[in-house]
C-alpha positions as CSV (number, residue, x, y, z in Angstrom):
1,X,0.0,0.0,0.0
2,X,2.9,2.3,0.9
3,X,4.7,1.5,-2.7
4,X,1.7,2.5,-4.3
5,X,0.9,5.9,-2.4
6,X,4.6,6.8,-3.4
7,X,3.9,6.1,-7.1
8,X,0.8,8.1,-7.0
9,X,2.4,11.1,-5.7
10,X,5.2,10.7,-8.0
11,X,2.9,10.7,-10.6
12,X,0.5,13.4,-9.8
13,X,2.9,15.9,-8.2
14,X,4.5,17.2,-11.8
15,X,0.4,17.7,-13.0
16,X,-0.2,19.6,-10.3
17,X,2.6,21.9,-11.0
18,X,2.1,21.9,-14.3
19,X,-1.5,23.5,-13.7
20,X,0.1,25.6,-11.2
21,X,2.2,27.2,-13.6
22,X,-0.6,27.6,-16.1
23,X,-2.7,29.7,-14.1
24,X,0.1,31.7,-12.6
25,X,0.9,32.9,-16.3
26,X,-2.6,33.6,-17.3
27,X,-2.6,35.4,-14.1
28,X,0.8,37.1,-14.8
29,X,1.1,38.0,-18.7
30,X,4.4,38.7,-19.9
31,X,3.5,42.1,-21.1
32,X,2.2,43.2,-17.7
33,X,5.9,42.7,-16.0
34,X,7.0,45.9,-14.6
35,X,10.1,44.8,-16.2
36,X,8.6,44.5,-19.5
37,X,7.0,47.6,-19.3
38,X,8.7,50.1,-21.6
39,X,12.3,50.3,-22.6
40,X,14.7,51.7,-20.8
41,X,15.7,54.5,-23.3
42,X,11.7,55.5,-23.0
43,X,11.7,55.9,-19.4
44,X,15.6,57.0,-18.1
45,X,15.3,61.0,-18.6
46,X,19.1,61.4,-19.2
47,X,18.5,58.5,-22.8
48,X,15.2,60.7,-23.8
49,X,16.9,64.2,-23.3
50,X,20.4,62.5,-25.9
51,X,18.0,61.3,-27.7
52,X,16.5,65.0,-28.6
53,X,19.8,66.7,-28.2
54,X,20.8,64.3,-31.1
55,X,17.8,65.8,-33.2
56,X,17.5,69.4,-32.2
57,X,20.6,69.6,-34.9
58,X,20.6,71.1,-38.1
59,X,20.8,68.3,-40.8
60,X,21.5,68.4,-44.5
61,X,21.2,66.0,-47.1
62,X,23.8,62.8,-46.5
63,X,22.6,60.3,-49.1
64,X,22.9,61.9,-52.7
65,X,24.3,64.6,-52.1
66,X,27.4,65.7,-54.3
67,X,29.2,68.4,-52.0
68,X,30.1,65.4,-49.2
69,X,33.8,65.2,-50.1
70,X,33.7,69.0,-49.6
71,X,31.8,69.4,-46.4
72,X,34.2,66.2,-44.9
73,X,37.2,68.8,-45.6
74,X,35.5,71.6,-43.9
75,X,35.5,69.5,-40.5
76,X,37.6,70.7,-37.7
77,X,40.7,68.3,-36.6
78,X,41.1,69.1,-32.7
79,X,44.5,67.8,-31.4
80,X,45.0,66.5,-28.3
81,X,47.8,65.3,-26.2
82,X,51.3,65.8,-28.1
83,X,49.6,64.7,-31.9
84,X,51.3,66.7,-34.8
85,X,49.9,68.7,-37.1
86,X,52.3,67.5,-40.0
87,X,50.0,64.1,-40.0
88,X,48.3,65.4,-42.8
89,X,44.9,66.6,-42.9
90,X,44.2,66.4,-46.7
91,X,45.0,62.1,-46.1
92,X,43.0,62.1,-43.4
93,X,39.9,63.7,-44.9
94,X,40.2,61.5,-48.0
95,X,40.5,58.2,-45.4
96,X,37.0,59.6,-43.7
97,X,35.5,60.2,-47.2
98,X,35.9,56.6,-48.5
99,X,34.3,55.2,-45.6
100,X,31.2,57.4,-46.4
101,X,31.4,57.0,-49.7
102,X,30.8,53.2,-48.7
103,X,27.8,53.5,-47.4
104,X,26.5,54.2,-50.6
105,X,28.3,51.5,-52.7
106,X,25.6,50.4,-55.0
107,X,27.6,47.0,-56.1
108,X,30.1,45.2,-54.0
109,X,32.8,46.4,-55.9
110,X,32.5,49.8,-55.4
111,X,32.1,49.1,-51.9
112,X,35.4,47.1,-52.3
113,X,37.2,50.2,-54.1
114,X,36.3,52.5,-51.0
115,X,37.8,49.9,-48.4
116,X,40.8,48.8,-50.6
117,X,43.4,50.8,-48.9
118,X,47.0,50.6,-48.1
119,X,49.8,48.0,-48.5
120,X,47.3,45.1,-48.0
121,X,43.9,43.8,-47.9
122,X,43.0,40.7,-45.8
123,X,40.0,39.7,-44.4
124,X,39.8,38.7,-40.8
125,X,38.9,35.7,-39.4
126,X,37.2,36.4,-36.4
127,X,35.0,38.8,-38.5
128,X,34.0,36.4,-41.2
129,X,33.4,33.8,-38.6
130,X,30.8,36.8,-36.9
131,X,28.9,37.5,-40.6
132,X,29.4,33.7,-41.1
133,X,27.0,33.7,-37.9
134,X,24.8,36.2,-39.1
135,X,24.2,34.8,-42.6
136,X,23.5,31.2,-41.2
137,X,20.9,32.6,-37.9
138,X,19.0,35.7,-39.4
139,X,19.2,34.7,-43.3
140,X,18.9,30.8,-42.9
141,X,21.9,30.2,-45.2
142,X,23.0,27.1,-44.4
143,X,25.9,26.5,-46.8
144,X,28.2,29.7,-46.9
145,X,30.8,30.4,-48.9
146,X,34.4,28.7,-48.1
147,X,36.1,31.4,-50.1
148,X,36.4,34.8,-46.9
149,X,35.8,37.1,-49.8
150,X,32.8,35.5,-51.2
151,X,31.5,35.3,-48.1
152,X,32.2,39.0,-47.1
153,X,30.0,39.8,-50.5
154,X,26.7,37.5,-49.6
155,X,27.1,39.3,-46.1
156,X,27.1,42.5,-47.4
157,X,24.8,41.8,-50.2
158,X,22.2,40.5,-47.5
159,X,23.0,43.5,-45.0
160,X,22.6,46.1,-47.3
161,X,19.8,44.6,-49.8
162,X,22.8,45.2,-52.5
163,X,23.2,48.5,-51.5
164,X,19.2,49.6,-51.7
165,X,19.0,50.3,-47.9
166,X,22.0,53.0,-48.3
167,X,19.0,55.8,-48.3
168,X,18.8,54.8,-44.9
169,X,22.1,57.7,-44.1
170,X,19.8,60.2,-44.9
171,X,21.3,63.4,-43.7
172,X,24.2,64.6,-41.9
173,X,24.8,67.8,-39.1
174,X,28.2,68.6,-40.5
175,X,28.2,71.4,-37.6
176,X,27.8,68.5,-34.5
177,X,30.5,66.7,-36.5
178,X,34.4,66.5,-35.7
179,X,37.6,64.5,-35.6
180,X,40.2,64.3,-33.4
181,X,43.7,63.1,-33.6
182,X,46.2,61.8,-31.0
183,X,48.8,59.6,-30.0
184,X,48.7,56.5,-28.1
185,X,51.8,54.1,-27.1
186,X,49.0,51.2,-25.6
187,X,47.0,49.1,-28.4
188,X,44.1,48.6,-26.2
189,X,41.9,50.5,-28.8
190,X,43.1,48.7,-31.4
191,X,43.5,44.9,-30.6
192,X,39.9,44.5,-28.5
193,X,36.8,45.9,-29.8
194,X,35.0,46.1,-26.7
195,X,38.4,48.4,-24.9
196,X,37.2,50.7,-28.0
197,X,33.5,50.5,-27.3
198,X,34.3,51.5,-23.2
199,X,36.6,53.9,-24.0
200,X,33.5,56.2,-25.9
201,X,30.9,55.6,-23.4
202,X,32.7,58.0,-21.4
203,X,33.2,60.5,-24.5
204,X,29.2,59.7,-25.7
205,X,27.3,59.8,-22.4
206,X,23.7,58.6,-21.8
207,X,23.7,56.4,-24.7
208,X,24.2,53.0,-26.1
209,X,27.6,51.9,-28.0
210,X,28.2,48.8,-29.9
211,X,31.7,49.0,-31.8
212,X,32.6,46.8,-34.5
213,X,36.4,45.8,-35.9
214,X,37.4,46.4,-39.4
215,X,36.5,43.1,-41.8
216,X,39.9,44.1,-43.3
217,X,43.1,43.6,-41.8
218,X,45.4,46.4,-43.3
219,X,49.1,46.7,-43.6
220,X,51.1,47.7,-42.1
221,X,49.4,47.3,-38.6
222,X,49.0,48.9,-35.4
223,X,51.5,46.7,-34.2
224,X,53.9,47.0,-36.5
225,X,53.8,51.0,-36.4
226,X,54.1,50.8,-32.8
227,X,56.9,48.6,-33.4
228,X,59.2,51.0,-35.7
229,X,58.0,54.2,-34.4
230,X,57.1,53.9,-30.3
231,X,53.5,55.1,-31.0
232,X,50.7,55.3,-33.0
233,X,48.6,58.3,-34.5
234,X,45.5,58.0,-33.7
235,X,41.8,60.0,-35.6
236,X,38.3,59.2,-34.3
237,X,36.2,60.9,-36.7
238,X,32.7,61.9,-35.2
239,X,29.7,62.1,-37.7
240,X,26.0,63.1,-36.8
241,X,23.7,61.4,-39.2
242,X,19.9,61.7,-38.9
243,X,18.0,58.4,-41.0
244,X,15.3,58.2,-42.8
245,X,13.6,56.9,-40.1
246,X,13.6,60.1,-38.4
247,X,16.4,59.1,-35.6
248,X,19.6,60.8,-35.2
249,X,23.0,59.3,-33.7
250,X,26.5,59.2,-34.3
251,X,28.5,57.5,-36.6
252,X,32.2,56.7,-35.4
253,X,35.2,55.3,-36.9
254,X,38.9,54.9,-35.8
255,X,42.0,55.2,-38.2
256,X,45.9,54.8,-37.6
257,X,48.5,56.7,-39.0
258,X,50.8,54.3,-41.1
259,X,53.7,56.5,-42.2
260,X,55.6,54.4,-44.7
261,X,52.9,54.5,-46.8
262,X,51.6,57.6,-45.9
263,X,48.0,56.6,-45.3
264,X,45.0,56.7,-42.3
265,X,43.9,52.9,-42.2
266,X,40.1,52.7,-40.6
267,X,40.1,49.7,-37.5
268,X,37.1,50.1,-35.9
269,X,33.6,51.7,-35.8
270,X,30.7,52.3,-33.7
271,X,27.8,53.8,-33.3
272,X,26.3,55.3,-30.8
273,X,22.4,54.9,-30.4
274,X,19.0,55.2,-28.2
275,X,16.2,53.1,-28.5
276,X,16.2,50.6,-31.8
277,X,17.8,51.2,-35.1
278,X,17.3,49.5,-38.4
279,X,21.4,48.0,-39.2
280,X,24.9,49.5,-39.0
281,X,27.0,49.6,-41.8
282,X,28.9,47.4,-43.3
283,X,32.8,48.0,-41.9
C-alpha cells in the first residue's frame, strides 16, 4: 500500500505543478511585468533628453548629395595630447571620405574600391566567422561560402539589400560633426573591440555603443607601427547622421596613421544609439 501511495504522488505531483504554472501565467502576462514595461531608453530621462539633443541639430542631405567630399574637408581636426599637425589633414579627410562613400556603394565592388586601402587587404577571421554567424541565424543560409571574400560579398549583399538600404544615411549635421587626432603608445583600442567601445561611453554619455572591428586587416598594422616608431597616430572621426527613419546618432570610426605609406587605415567603428535602429554599416 505504501509503494503505491509513493507512485501516486510521484505521478500526480509534476500535474499539479504543471497546472500551477498555467494559471500563474494567465494570471501574470508577460506584457504586464513591470520589467517588461517600456524600454529603458523611454523611461531613463538622461537617454530621452540625448536622444533630442541628437535631433534638435541642423541636418542636411547625407545620401545623394554631391558636395560630401567637400563638407568632410570643412570638418575641424582638434589635437589632443602631443599629436602633430604635419599628420596630414588632406590624407586624413580623403580616409574619412571613402568610408562614407561606402555607405553608398551600389555594387560590391565599389564598396570594395572604397575599403581597398593601403599595402594590403586581408579579411579577418574572427569577422567572417561573426557574418558567417549572421548569414546562417537571421538569413537561414545554411551553406556559406568557403572562399572569406565571397562570403564577405553575400554578407554584405544580405545586410545592405545590394546597397538599396544606403537611403537609410539620410542626412548629416556637419556642424555637431568632428575629428580628433592623438597619440597612443598602448593598443588597447586597437586589438579589443569592446576596450574601444568603453573607451567612448565615457566621451558619448547617456547612450548606447556597440563598436565593431574592421572586416579588413590592413598593412602595415598597429603593431607593427608601434613597433618602428614607439606610437601610433590616432583620428576618431565623429559624424552626426539623422535616417530616414527620423532618428539621429552618431556614426564613429577609428584610423591609424601608417607613415611608410603615408595613409589613415580605418580599425574600428561604432555607433552610438538610443532606443532601436534599423542595421549599421557594413565596416
Amino acid at each position: 500500500m505504501k509503494k503505491n501511495s509513493i507512485v501516486v504522488v510521484l505521478t500526480v505531483l509534476p500535474l499539479l505543478l504543471l497546472c500551477g504554472l498555467i494559471v500563474y501565467r494567465k494570471s501574470h502576462p508577460l506584457e504586464s511585468r513591470p520589467q517588461d514595461a517600456q524600454l529603458a531608453t523611454r523611461t531613463n530621462p538622461n537617454y530621452r533628453k540625448q536622444e533630442t539633443d541628437w535631433l534638435t541639430n541642423q541636418f542636411y542631405p547625407l545620401y545623394g548629395a554631391e558636395n560630401i567630399s567637400a563638407k568632410i574637408e570643412d570638418l575641424p581636426i582638434r589635437l589632443t595630447g602631443s599629436a602633430q599637425p604635419e599628420v596630414g589633414n588632406k590624407e586624413l579627410y580623403g580616409a574619412l571620405n571613402r568610408i562614407v562613400k561606402s555607405l553608398f556603394a551600389k555594387t560590391f565592388e565599389e564598396y570594395l574600391s572604397q575599403r581597398s586601402v593601403g599595402a594590403s587587404l586581408l579579411l579577418k577571421e574572427n569577422s567572417m566567422k561573426g557574418q558567417g554567424g549572421v548569414l546562417r541565424r537571421f538569413y537561414k543560409i545554411e551553406h556559406l561560402p568557403t572562399n572569406p571574400l565571397e562570403l564577405h560579398k553575400m554578407f554584405w549583399s544580405k545586410t545592405t539589400e545590394d546597397g538599396k538600404r544606403a537611403k537609410l544615411w539620410e542626412a548629416a549635421s556637419w556642424q555637431a560633426s568632428w575629428i580628433e587626432c592623438s597619440k597612443a603608445s598602448i593598443l588597447d583600442d586597437f586589438t579589443s573591440t569592446k576596450s574601444f567601445s568603453d573607451s567612448l561611453r565615457a566621451r558619448v554619455p547617456n547612450c548606447g555603443i556597440v563598436g565593431y572591428p574592421s572586416s579588413f586587416e590592413y598593412g602595415p598594422t598597429p603593431r607593427e607601427v608601434l613597433s618602428n616608431d614607439g606610437y601610433v597616430t590616432t583620428a576618431l572621426a565623429y559624424l552626426l547622421v539623422k535616417t530616414s527613419e527620423d532618428k539621429a546618432y552618431p556614426l564613429m570610426v577609428q584610423f591609424y596613421w601608417a607613415p611608410s605609406i603615408r595613409t589613415w587605415l580605418p580599425s574600428h567603428l561604432a555607433v552610438g544609439y538610443v532606443g532601436n535602429r534599423q542595421f549599421d554599416p557594413v565596416f
